[in-house]
Every structure is written in structure tokens, then in C-alpha cells.
TIVO-2410 file (N, C-alpha, C; in nm, 3 decimals):
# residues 86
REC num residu      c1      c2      c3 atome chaine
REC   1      X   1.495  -0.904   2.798     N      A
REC   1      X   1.601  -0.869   2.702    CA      A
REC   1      X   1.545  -0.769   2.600     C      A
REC   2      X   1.601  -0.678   2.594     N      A
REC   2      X   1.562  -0.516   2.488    CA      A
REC   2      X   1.621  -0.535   2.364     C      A
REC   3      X   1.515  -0.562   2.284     N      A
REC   3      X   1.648  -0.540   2.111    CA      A
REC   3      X   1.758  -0.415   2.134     C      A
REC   4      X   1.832  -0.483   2.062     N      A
REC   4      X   1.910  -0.376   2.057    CA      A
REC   4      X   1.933  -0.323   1.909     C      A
REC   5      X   1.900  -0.440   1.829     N      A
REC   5      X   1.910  -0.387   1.702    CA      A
REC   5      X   1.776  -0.358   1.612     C      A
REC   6      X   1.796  -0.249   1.522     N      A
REC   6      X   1.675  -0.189   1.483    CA      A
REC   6      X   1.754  -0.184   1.347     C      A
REC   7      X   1.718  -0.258   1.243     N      A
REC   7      X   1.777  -0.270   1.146    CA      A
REC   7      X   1.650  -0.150   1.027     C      A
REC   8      X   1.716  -0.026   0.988     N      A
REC   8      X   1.571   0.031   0.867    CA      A
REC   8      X   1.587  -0.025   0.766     C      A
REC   9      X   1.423  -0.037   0.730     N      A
REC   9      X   1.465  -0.083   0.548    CA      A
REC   9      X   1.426   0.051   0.476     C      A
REC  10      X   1.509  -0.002   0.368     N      A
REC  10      X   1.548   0.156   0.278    CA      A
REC  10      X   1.485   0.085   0.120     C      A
REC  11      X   1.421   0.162   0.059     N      A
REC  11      X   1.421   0.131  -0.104    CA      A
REC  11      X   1.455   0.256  -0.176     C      A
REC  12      X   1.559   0.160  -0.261     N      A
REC  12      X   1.632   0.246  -0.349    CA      A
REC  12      X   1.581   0.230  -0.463     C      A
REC  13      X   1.549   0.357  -0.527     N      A
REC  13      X   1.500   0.357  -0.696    CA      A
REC  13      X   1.582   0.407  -0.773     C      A
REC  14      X   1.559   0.346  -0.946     N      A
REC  14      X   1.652   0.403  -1.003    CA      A
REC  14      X   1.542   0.373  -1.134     C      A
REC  15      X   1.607   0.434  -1.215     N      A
REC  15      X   1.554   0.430  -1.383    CA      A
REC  15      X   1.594   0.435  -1.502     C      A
REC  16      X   1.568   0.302  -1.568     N      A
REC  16      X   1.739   0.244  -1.645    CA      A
REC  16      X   1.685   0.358  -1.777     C      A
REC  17      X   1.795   0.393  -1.842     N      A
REC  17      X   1.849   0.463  -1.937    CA      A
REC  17      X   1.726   0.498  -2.085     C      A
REC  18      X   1.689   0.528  -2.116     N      A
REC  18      X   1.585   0.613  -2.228    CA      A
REC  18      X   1.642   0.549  -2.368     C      A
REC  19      X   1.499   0.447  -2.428     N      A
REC  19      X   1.540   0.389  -2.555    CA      A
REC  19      X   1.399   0.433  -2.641     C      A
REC  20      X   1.452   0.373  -2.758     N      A
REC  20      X   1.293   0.332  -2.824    CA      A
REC  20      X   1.197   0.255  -2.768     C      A
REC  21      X   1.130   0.318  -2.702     N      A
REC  21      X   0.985   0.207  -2.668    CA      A
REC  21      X   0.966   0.073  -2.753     C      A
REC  22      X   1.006   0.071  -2.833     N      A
REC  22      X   0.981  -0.098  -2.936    CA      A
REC  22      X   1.091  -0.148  -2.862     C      A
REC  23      X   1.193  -0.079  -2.784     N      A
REC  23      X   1.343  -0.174  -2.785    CA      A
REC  23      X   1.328  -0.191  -2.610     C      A
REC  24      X   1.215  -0.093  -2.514     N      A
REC  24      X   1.232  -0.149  -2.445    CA      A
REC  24      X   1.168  -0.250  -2.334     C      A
REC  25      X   1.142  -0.314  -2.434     N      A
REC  25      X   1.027  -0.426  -2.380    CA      A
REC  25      X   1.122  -0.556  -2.334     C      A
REC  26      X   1.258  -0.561  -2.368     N      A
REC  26      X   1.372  -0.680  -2.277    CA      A
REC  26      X   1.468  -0.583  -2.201     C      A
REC  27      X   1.442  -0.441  -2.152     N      A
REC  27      X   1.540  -0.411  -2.090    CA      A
REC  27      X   1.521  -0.452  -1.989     C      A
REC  28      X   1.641  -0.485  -1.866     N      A
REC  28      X   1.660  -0.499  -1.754    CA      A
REC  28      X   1.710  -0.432  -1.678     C      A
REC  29      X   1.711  -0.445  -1.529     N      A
REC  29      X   1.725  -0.380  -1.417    CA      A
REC  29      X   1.862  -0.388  -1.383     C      A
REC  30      X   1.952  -0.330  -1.340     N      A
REC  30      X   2.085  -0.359  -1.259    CA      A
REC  30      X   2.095  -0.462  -1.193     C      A
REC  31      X   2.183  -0.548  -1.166     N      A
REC  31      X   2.173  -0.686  -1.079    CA      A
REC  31      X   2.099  -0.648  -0.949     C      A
REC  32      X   2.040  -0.678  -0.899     N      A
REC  32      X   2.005  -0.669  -0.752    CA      A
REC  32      X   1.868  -0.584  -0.731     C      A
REC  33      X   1.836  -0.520  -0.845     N      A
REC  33      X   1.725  -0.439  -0.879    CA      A
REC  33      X   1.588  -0.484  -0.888     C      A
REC  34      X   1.452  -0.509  -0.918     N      A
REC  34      X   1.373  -0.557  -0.892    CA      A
REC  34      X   1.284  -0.450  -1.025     C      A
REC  35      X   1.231  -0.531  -1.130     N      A
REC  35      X   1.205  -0.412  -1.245    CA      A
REC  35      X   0.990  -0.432  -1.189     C      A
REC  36      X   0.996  -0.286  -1.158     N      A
REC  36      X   0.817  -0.235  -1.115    CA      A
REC  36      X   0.726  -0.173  -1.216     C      A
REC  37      X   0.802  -0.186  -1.339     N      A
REC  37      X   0.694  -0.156  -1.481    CA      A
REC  37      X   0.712  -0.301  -1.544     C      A
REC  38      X   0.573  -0.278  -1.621     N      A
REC  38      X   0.600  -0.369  -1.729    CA      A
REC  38      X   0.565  -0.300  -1.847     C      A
REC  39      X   0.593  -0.411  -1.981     N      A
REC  39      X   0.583  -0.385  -2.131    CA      A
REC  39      X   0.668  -0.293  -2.145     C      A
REC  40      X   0.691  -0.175  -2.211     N      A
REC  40      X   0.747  -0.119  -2.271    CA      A
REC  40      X   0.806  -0.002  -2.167     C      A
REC  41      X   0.747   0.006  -2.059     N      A
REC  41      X   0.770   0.116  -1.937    CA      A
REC  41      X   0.725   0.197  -1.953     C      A
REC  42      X   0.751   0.318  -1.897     N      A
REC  42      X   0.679   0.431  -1.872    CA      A
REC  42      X   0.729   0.544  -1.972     C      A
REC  43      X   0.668   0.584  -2.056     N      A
REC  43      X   0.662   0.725  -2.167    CA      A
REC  43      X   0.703   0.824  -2.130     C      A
REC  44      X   0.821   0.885  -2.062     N      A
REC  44      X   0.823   0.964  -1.988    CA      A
REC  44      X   0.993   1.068  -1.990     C      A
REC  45      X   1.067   0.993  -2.095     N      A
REC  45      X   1.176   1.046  -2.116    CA      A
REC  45      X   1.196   1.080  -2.266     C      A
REC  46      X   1.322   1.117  -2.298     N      A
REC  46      X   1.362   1.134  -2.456    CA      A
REC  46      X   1.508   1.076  -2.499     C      A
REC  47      X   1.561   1.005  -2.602     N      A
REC  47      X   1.667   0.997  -2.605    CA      A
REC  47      X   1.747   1.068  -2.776     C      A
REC  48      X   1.830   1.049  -2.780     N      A
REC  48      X   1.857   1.175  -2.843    CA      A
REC  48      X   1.955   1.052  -2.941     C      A
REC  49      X   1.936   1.149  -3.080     N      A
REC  49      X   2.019   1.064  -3.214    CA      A
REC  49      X   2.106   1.157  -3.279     C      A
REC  50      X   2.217   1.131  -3.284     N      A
REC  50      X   2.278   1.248  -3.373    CA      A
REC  50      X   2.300   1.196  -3.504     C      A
REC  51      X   2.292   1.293  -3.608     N      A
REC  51      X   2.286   1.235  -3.752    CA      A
REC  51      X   2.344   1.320  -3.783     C      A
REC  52      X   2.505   1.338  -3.858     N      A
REC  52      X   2.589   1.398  -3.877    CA      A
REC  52      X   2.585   1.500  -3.784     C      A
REC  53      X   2.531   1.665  -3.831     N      A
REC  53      X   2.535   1.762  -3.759    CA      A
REC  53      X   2.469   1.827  -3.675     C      A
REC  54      X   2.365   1.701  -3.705     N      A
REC  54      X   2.238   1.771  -3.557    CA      A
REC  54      X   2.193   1.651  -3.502     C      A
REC  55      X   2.138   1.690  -3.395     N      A
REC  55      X   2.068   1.579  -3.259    CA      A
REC  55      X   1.962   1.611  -3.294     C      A
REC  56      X   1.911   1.468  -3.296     N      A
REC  56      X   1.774   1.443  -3.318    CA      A
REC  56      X   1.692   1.395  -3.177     C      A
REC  57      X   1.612   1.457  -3.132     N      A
REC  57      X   1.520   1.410  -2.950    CA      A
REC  57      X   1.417   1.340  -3.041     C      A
REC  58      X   1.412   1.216  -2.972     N      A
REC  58      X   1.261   1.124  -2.990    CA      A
REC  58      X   1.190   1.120  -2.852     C      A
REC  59      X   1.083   1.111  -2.844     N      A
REC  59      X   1.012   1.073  -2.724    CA      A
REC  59      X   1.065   0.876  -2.679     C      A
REC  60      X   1.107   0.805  -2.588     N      A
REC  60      X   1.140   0.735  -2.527    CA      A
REC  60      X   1.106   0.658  -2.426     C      A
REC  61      X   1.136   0.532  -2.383     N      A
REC  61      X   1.060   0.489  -2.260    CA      A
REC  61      X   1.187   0.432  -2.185     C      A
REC  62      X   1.084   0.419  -2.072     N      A
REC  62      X   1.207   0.370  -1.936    CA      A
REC  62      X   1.157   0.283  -1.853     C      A
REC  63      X   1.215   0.194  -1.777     N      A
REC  63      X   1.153   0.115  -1.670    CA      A
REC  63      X   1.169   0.190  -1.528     C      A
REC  64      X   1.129   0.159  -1.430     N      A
REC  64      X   1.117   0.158  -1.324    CA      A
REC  64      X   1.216   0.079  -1.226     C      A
REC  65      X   1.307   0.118  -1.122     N      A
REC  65      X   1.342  -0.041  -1.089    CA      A
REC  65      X   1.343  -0.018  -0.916     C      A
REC  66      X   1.341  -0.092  -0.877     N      A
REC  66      X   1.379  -0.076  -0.685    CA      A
REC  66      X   1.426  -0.178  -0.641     C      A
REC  67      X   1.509  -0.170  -0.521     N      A
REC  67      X   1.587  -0.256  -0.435    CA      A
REC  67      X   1.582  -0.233  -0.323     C      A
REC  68      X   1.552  -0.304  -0.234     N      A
REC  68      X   1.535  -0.311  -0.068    CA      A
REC  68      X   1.634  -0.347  -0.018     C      A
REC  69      X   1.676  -0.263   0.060     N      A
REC  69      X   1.796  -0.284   0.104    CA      A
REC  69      X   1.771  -0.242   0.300     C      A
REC  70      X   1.875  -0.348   0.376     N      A
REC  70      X   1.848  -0.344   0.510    CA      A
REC  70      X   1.959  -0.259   0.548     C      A
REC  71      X   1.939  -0.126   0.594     N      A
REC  71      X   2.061  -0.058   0.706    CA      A
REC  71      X   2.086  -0.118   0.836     C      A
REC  72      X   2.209  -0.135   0.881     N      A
REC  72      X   2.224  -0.187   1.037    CA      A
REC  72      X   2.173   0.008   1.087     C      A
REC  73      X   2.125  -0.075   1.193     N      A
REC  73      X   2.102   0.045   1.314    CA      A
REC  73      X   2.060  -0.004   1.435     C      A
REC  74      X   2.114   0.057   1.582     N      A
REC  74      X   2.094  -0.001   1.660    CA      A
REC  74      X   1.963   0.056   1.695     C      A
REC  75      X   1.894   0.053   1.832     N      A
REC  75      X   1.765   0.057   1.898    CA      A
REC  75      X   1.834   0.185   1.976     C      A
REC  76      X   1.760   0.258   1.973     N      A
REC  76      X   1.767   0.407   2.082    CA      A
REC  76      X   1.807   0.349   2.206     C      A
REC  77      X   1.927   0.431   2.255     N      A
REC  77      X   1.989   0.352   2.385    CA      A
REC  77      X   2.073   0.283   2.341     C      A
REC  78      X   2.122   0.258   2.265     N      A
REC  78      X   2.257   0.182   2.211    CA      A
REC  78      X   2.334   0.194   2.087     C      A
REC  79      X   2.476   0.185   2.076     N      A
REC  79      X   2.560   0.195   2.004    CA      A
REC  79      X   2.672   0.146   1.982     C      A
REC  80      X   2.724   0.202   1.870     N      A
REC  80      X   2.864   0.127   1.853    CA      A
REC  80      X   2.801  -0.033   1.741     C      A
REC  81      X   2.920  -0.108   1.706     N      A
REC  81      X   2.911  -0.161   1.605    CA      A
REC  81      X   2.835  -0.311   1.696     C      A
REC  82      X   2.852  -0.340   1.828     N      A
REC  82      X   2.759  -0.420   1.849    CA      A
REC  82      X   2.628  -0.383   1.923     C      A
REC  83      X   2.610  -0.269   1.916     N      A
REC  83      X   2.506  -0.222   2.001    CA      A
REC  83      X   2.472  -0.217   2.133     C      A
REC  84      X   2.618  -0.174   2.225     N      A
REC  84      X   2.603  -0.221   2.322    CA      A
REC  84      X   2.495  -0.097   2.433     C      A
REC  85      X   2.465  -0.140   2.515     N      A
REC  85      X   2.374  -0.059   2.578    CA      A
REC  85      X   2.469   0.080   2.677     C      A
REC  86      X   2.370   0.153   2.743     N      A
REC  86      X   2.449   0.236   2.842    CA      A
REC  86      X   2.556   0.167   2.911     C      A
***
């Protein structure tokens, strides 16, 4: 018997939103997300303040996040939604 199914795994990244580094030491990940920094995250963005008539850029931090996620796919030599062979 030949698999027929070849399921890929995929990781999806994302990177939650640019705060004060003091503020982001409880941020969290999107439901289903998996957070891959710790403490304060990674130094690496800016977020921006407006004070009446001008924007103010601070330097900022961010987390990291990923999710594994399984694609259906069948095995070379087969298709369709149950994978059927030639």
C-alpha cells in the first residue's frame, strides 16, 4: 500500500505590533501563535507618538511569533480531494 497522502508542514511567522520595550514584556501572540522571543523581544522596530502637531518615532520592541501549520497534499501520483491514484 503507497501513501497517498503527503501532508507539508508550513511555519508561519508573524511579528506582533511595536511598543515600548518596558510595555513589552506581557505582550502576546495571536491565538494559535507560539511566542519565540523572550523578555522584552527584539529591538528592532519604532513606534510613533503624536503630540499635537508632530510625530514623535521612539526606538521599540517586538516579539517574534510562529505557527505550524499542516497543508493537505497528496503523494506524487495522486489527486483530487481523496487522493486517489492513476
Amino acid at each position: 500500500q503507497m501513501k497517498k497522502q503527503c501532508d507539508q508542514k508550513l511555519l508561519i511567522r508573524m511579528k506582533t505590533q511595536c511598543v515600548p520595550c518596558s510595555l513589552n514584556l506581557e505582550t502576546q501572540c495571536p491565538a494559535g501563535y507560539t511566542r519565540i522571543t523572550n523578555g522584552t523581544g527584539i529591538p528592532d522596530c519604532r513606534y510613533y507618538l503624536e503630540i499635537k502637531i508632530h510625530t514623535l518615532s521612539f526606538p521599540g520592541c517586538r516579539h517574534h511569533c510562529m505557527k505550524e501549520f499542516e497543508q493537505p497534499e497528496c503523494c506524487q501520483g495522486h489527486w483530487g480531494p481523496d487522493c486517489m491514484g492513476k
